[in-house]
C-alpha positions as CSV (number, residue, x, y, z in Angstrom):
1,X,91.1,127.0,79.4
2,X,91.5,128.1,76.0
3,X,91.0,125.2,73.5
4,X,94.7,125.9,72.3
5,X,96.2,125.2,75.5
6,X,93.7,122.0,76.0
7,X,95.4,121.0,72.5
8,X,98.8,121.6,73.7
9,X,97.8,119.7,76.6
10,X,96.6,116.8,75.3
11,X,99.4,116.8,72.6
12,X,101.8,116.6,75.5
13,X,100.0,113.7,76.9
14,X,100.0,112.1,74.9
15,X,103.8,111.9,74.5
16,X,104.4,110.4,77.8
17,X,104.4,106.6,78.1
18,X,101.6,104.2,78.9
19,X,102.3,103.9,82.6
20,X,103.0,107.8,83.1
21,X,99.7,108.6,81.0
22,X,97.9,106.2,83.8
23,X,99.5,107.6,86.4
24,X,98.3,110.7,85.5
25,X,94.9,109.5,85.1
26,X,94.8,108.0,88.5
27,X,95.8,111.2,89.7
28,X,93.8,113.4,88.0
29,X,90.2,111.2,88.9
30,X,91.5,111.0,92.6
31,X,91.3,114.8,92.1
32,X,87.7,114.7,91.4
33,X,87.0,112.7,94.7
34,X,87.8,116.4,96.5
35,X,90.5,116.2,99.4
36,X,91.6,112.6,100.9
37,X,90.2,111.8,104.5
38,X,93.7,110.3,105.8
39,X,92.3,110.8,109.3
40,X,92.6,108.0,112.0
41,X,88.9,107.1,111.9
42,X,88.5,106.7,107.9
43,X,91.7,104.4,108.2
44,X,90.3,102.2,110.8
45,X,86.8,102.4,109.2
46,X,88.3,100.7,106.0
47,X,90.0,98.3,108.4
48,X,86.9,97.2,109.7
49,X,84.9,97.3,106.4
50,X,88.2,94.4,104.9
51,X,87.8,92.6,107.6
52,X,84.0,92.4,107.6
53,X,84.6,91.1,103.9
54,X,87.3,88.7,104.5
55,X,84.9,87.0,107.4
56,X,82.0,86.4,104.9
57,X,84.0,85.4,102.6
58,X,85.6,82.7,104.8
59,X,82.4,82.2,106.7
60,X,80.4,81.1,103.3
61,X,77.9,84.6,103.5
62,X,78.9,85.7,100.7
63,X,78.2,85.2,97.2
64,X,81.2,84.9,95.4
65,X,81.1,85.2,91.5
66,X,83.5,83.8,88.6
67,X,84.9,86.5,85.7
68,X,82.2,85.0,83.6
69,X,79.8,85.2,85.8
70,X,80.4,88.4,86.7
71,X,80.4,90.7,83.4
72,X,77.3,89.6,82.4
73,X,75.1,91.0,85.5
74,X,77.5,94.6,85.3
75,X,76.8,94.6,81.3
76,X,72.9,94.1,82.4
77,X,73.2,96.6,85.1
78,X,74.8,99.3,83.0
79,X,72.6,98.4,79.9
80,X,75.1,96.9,77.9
């Protein structure tokens, strides 16, 4: 891409609206994943993976953290 057109691009995105230009940014880092894996198994692998979560949760196994206490160990873990 020439960097005229990525100007031109960019110009024109940033003409849309707030919820268009995040639409097009889900899109466009969903497109970085490579293609979706809407097969049967991948589905009912994410089934099992919630419910596994949900059962821990109401079980007491997991550790469940507030807002406040949970920025502080991603800023720590990301260096921030």
């Amino acid at each position: 891409m020439t960097t005229e057109a990525f100007h031109f691009l960019r110009s024109q995105i940033t003409s849309l609206s707030e919820s268009e230009r995040a639409a097009l940014a889900r899109e466009l880092i969903m497109s970085l994943d490579g293609p979706r894996d809407d097969s049967v198994e991948h589905a009912q692998a994410w089934d099992d993976e919630i419910a596994r979560r949900v059962s821990n949760v109401k079980s007491g196994k997991a550790t469940l953290l507030s807002r406040n206490g949970f920025r502080p160990k991603v800023r720590a873990r990301i260096g921030r």
